[in-house]
N, C-alpha and C positions, 0 to 999 in steps of 0.2 A: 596310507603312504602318500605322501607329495614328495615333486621338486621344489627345491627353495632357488631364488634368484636373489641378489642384491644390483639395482643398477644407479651407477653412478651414485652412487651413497655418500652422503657427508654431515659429519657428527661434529658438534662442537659445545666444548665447556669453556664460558665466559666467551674469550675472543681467539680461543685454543682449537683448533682444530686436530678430534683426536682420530676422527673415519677422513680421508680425502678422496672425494671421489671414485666409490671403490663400485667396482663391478666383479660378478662372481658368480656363474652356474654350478648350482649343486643337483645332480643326476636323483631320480628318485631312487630309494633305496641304498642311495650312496654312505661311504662312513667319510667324513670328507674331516681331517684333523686342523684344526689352525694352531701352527707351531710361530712360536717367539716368546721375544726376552718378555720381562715385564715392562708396560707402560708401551710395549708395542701395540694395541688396539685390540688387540684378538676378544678379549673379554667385553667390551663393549663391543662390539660385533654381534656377539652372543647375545646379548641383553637388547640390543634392534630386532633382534631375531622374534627375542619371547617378549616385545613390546616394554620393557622396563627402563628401556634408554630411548628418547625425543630425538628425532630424525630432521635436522636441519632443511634439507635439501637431498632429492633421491628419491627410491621406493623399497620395498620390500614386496616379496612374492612369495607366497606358497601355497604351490599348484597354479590351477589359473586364477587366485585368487590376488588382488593388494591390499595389502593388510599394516601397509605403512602407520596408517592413523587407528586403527581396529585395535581395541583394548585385548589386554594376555587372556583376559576369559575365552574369548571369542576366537583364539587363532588357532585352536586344536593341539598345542606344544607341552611337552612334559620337560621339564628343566631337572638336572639333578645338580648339585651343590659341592662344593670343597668343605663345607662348613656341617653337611649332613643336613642342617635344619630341622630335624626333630625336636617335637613338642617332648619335655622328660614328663611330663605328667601323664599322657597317654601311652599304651600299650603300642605294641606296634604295630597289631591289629589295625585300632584306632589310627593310629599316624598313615597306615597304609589308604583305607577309606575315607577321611576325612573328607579330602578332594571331591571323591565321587558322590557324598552325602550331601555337600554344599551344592551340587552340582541336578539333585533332585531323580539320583539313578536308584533305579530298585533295590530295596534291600536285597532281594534274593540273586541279583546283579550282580550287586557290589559284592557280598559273598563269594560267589565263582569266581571273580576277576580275582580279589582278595588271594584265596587259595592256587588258580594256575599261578600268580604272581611266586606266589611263598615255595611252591611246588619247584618252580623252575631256577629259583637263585637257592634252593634246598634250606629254607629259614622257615619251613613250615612248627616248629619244634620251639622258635621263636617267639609265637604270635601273642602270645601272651604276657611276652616279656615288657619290662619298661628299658626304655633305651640307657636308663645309668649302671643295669644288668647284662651290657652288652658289649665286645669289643670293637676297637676301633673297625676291624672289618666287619661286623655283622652291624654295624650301624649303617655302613658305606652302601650293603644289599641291603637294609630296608628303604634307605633313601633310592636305588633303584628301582626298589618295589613298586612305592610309592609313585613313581614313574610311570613303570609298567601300566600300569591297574588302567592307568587314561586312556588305554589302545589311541596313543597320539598320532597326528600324522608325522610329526618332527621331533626329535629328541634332542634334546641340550645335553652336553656334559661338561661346566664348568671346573676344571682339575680334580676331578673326583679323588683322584687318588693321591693326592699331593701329603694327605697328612697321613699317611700309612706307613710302615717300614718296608724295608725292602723284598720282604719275603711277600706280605699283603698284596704290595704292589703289583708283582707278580704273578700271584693266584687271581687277584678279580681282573687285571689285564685279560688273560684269559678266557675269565667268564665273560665280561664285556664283549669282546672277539665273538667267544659262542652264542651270543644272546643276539649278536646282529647277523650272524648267518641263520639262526634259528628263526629272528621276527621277518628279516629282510626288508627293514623301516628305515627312511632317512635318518642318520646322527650326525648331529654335529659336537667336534669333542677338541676344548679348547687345552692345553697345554703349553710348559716350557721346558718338558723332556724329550728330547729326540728318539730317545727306545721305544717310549711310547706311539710317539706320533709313527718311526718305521713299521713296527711289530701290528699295530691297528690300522693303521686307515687304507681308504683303498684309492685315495689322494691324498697329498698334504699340500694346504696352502703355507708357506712359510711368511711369514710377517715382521717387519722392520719399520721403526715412526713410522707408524700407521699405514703404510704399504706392503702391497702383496706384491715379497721379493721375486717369488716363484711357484707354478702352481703345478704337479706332477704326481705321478705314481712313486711311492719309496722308490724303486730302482734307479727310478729319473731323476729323483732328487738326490741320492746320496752317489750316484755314478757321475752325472752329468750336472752337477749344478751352473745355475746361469752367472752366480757372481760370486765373489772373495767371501760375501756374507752369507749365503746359504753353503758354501765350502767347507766353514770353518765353523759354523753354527749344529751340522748335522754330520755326528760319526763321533763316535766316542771308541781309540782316542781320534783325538783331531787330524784332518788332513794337515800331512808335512808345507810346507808353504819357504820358496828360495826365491829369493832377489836377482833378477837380470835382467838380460836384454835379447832380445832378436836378432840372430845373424845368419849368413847361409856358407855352411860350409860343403865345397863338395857339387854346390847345385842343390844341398838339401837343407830346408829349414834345421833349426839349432837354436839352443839356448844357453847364452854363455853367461855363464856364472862365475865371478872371479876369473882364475885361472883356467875353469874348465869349461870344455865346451862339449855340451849335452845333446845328443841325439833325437831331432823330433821329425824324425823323415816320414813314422806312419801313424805323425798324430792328423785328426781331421780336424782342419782351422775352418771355424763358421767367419772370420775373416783372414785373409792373411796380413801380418801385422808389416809395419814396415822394418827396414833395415837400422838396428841398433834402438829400436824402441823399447822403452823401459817395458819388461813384465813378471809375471809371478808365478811360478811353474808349482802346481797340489801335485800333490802323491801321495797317494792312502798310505801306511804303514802297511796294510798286508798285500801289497802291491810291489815292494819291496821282498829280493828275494838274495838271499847271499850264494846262488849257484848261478853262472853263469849260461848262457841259451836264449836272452831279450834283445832287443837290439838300444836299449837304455842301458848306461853304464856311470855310478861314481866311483872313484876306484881312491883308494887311501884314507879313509874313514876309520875315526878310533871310536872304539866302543867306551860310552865312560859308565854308562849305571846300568841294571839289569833290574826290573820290575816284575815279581813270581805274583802269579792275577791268578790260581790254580791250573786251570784248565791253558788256560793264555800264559805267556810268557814276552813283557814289553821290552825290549832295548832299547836303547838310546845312546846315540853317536853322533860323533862332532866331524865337522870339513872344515875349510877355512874360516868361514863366516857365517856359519850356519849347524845347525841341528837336527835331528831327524831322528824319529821314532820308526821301528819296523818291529815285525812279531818273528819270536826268534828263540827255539830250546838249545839254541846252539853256543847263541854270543857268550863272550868270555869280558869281564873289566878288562879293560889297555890291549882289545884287540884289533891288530890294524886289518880290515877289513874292506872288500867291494861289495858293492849293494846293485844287482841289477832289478831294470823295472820293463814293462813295454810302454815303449810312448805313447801307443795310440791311447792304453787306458788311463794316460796323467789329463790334467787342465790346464789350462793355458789361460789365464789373464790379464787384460791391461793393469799396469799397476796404476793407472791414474784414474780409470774410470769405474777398475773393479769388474769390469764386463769381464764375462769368458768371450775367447777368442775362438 
């Protein structure tokens, strides 16, 4: 096991800068997720990591090692793949070892790694198989396998699960999960699904043009987000988001929106905004609650669509200028309804800079 560092990292294709200057402590043992869109950097990240992407300017670390210029053989890292990379000619035996045989480790080594690997992702029944005898998920744990067997210090996970269906996705999410409380080995595990990045990591750096928007435990990121873009980027469905301004009614902050003027006396402002400043007030949908007892209130809300998700039930209702999703087994179509929230749990931000307030 190592920590991994990035300091001041910057990656460029042609006269493109795809890393800027990026700095970044990864704890040993940590599962550390980089969440974003595509073409946000996160994968090139990855590939500085495992030496496969040229490092402009900056270093790479892991442990107390730099290994910015140090070839992939040499840096102790197992990478697993979106694309599986399996050889179809070889067994998965074969595909499993391969690594370790290039690598000049004992046959009777490579054996026992081989088998705890097969043992533990439960594809021992597999080993014999060729991978066009395999399905899309028993391909995805040999490509883990294959991982395993390196006893790495640092593990990659390039969207592993990105070409699975939903059920797949699900079942090895949770092996994954298991497999890093069970090793207790640094991962690092690149994505553009937010379920994933909440459910696994035990951080998530989230990522925008090549910036690390924000970097936090799930709780922190999906409660407390720093801007309009980790807000709306992380929570499925999305955080509610209204158009206003700052004012103080009463002696107490507020947020007027249209006609109405919204109660923010027990939100905590990291600034206080000034008087009549443009901004943008999140509310989770299950934050919203159609019983009265919060000290947030919208009051005259029509209900237009209702969303049956099984378990969840979405509504959707209109104000004046705006819309808003809340979870609800109750709503009715064309019902005129209030929606209370607490303000301390909503966000508050500049609409011009996007900061949370």
């Amino acid at each position: 096991m190592a920590s991994l560092s990035f300091k001041n990292l910057t990656i460029t294709y042609g006269s493109q800068d795809i890393i800027r200057d990026l700095s970044l402590e990864i704890n040993d043992g940590e599962f550390l997720v980089l969440l974003g869109p595509s073409g946000c950097g996160k994968s090139t990240l990855l590939n500085a990591t495992a030496g496969l992407t040229d490092v402009k300017s900056g270093e790479v670390w892991i442990g107390d090692r730099n290994v910015t210029w140090e070839e992939p053989r040499d840096r102790n890292i197992a990478m697993v793949f979106q694309s599986y990379a399996l050889y179809p000619r070889m067994t998965v035996r074969q595909n499993m070892s391969l690594g370790l045989e290039l690598a000049k480790v004992a046959r009777k080594e490579i054996a026992a790694r081989v088998a705890e690997a097969a043992a533990t992702l439960q594809i021992t029944d597999l080993l014999d198989r060729r991978p066009e005898q395999l399905s899309g998920g028993q391909r995805q744990r040999v490509a883990i396998g294959r991982a395993l067997v390196r006893h790495a210090n640092v593990y990659l996970f390039d969207e592993p699960l990105s070409n699975l269906d939903a059920q797949l996705r699900n079942e090895l999410r949770l092996e994954i999960k298991r497999l890093h409380k069970q090793l207790g080995t640094t991962m690092i595990y690149v994505t553009h699904d937010q379920i994933e990045a909440l459910t696994l990591a035990d951080r998530i750096a989230v990522m925008k043009d090549q910036v690390i928007q924000q970097i936090g435990t799930p709780a922190e990121i999906y409660h407390r987000p720093a801007n309009l873009f980790v807000a709306g980027f992380v929570g499925s469905p999305k955080m509610n988001f209204l158009s206003g301004r700052f004012t103080q009614s009463g002696g107490h902050a507020a947020f007027a929106c249209g006609s109405r003027l919204i109660s923010l006396e027990n939100y905590a402002f990291q600034q206080m905004p000034q008087e009549n400043q443009p901004l943008i007030l999140g509310i989770r949908p299950e934050m919203l609650l159609s019983r009265p007892g919060t000290d947030g209130c919208l009051p005259n809300l029509t209900v237009e669509l209702i969303e049956p998700m099984g378990a969840d039930t979405l509504a959707w209702c209109r104000g004046e200028d705006f819309t808003l999703a809340f979870r609800s087994h109750e709503a009715q179509p064309d019902e005129v309804i209030t929606l209370w929230f607490e303000s301390r749990s909503v966000a508050v931000f500049d609409r011009q800079s996007g900061h949370r307030l």
